[in-house]
N, C-alpha and C positions, 0 to 999 in steps of 0.2 A: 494229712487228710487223704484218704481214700479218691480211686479214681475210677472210674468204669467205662466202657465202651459201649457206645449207643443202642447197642439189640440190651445189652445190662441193664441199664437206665430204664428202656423201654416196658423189659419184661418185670422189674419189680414195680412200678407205677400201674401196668396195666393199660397201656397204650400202644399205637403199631408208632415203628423207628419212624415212619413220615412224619408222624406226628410230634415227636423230640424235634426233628429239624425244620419241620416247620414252625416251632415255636422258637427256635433260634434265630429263625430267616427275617420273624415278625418282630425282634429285639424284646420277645417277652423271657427269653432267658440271657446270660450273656455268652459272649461269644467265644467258643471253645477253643481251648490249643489245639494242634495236631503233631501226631506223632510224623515220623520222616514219610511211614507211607502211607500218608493221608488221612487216617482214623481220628476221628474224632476224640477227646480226653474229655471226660466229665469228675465233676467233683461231686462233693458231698453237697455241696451249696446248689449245684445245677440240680440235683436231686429235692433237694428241698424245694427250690424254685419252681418244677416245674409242680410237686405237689398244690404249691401256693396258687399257682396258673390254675389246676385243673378245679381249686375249689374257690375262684375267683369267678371262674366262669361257668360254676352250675345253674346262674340266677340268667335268665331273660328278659332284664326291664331293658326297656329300651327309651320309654318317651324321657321330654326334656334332657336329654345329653348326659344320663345316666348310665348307658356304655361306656360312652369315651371316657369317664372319671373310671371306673375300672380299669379300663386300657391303661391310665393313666399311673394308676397306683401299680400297676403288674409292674410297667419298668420303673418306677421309682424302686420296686422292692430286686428287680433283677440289678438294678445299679447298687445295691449296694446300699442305699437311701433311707434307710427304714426309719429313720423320722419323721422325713419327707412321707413317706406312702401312711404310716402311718397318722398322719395330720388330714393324710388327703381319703382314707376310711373313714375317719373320724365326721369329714365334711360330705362324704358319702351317704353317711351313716342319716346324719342330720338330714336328706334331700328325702331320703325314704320316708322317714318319720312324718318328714310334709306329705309329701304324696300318699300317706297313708291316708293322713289326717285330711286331707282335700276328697279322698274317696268317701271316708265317714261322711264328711261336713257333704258329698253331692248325695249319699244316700238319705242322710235327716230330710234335704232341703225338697228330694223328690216324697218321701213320704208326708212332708208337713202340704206341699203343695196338692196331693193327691186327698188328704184328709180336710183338709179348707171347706172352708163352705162355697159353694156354686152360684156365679152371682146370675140374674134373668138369661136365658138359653139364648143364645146368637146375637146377642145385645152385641157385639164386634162384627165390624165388616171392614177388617182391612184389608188392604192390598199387599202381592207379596212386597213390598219395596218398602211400604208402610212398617208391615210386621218385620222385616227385618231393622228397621230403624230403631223400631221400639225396643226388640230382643238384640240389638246393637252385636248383630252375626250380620254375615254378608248375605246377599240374596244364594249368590252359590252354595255357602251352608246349606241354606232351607231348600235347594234344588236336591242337592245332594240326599237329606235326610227323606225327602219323598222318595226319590228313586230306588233307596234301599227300604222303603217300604214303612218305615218309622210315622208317616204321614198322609193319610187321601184328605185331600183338599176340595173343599166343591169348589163349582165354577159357576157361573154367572151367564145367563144365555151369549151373552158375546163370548165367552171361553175364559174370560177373568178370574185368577183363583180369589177365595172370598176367604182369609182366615176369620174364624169366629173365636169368642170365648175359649170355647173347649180346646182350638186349636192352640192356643196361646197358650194356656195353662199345659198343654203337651208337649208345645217347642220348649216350652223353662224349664222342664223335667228333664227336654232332650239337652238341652242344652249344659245344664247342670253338670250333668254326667258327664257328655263331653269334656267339658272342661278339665274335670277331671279324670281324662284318659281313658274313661270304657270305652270299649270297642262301639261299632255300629250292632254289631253282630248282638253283645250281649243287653244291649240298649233293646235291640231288639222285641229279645227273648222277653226281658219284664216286661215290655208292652202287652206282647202277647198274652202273656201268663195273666196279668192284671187283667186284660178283657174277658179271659174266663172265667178269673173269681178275683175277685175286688179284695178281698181278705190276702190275698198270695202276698210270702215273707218276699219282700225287695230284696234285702240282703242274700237269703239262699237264693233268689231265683237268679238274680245278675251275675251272680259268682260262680253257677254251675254248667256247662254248656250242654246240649241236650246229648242223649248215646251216638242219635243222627248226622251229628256233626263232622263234618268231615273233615275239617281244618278247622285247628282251633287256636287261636294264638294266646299271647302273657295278657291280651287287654283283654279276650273273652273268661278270665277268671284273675280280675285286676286284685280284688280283695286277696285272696290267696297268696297271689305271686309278690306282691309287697311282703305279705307278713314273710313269706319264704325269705325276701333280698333284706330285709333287716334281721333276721334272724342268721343269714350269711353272712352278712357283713360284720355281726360281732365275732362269728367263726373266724376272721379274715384279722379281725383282731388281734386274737387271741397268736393267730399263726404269726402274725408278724411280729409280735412281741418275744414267742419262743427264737425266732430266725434272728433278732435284732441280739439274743442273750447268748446264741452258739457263733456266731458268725460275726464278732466282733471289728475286727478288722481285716482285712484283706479279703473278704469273703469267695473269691473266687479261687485262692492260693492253697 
């Protein structure tokens, strides 16, 4: 097996030498020999590996603990494991598919509730303690969700918020989505887009963030970045399957 020296490793991969040892440091490669003056010895397999690393972590999901199962498969695949990581892709794999499928199932359920019929105008007068009982979110939610603007609420001359119909039928939209991981941010943007034209596509508008944006993250284009982590993850696949055929036994040696 072929052996290389860390600036080696580095410059055919396309990464700076901090970056090889800090993937060492973090147990997503394993842990190098050293020659008598210190140098690091790299294999053929640490070369693959960190391949495996750099195309395991192209993908930025992060909600419900969909990092750490990455995390997770990296060192099953650095140990040598590749059964192991690949059962736990496998089970990765599956988690995306939900989460996609929850992004679909919050965009139907905001379009169907948007298209509904309107029942008598302010026919609701709850209170926020009420409306959050109802929409079974904490009152903090629906603080929150006004703060970022998602909500103006009237008041009531003693200073009372007063959710109405319309308000209700807006917190199940917010809420919806929420659940299924969109941002505030791009929760946002549809509102807005919808109060200018009632006709505006859900799906493009919540998935694209505006040019203005100035920080955007994986939930302000959640559609996207799912299809992106499923479509990585059978990349992830496929690599572990070649790594599990070359690297049979000893894979570090």
């Amino acid at each position: 097996m072929n052996t290389y020296r860390t600036a080696e490793i580095a410059r055919s991969i396309g990464v700076h030498s901090n970056t090889v040892r800090l993937y060492e440091g973090l147990g997503l490669i394993p842990k190098t020999e050293r020659e008598p003056n210190g140098y690091r010895v790299f294999t053929d397999f640490h070369m693959e590996q960190i391949r495996f690393v750099r195309t395991a972590l192209k993908v930025e999901v992060l909600q419900n603990g969909l990092r750490k199962k990455i995390i997770d498969i990296i060192k099953a695949s650095a140990d040598g494991d590749f059964d192991r990581a690949i059962h736990l892709t496998k089970g990765y794999l599956h988690q995306i598919k939900k989460e996609r499928r929850n992004a679909e199932e919050a965009i139907a359920i905001a379009e169907q509730l948007l298209s509904g019929s309107r029942t008598e105008a302010n026919r609701a007068c709850l209170t926020r303690k009420e409306a959050a009982s109802y929409l079974q979110v904490t009152m903090d939610a629906l603080r929150n969700w006004e703060m970022n603007g998602l909500l103006t609420v009237k008041r009531k001359q003693n200073g009372y918020r007063i959710y109405t119909d319309e308000d209700i039928r807006r917190l199940k939209i917010i809420r919806s989505l929420r659940c299924a991981n969109y941002s505030l941010t791009a929760i946002l943007r549809m509102l807005c887009a919808l109060s200018g034209d009632s006709r505006a596509n859900i799906r493009e508008v919540i998935d694209t963030p505006g040019e203005n944006d100035d920080i955007v993250s994986v939930c302000d284009k959640l559609l996207t970045s799912l299809e992106y982590a499923e479509n990585n993850a059978r990349d992830m696949l496929v690599h572990l399957g070649k790594m599990k055929k070359q690297f049979k036994t000893n894979p570090t040696l």
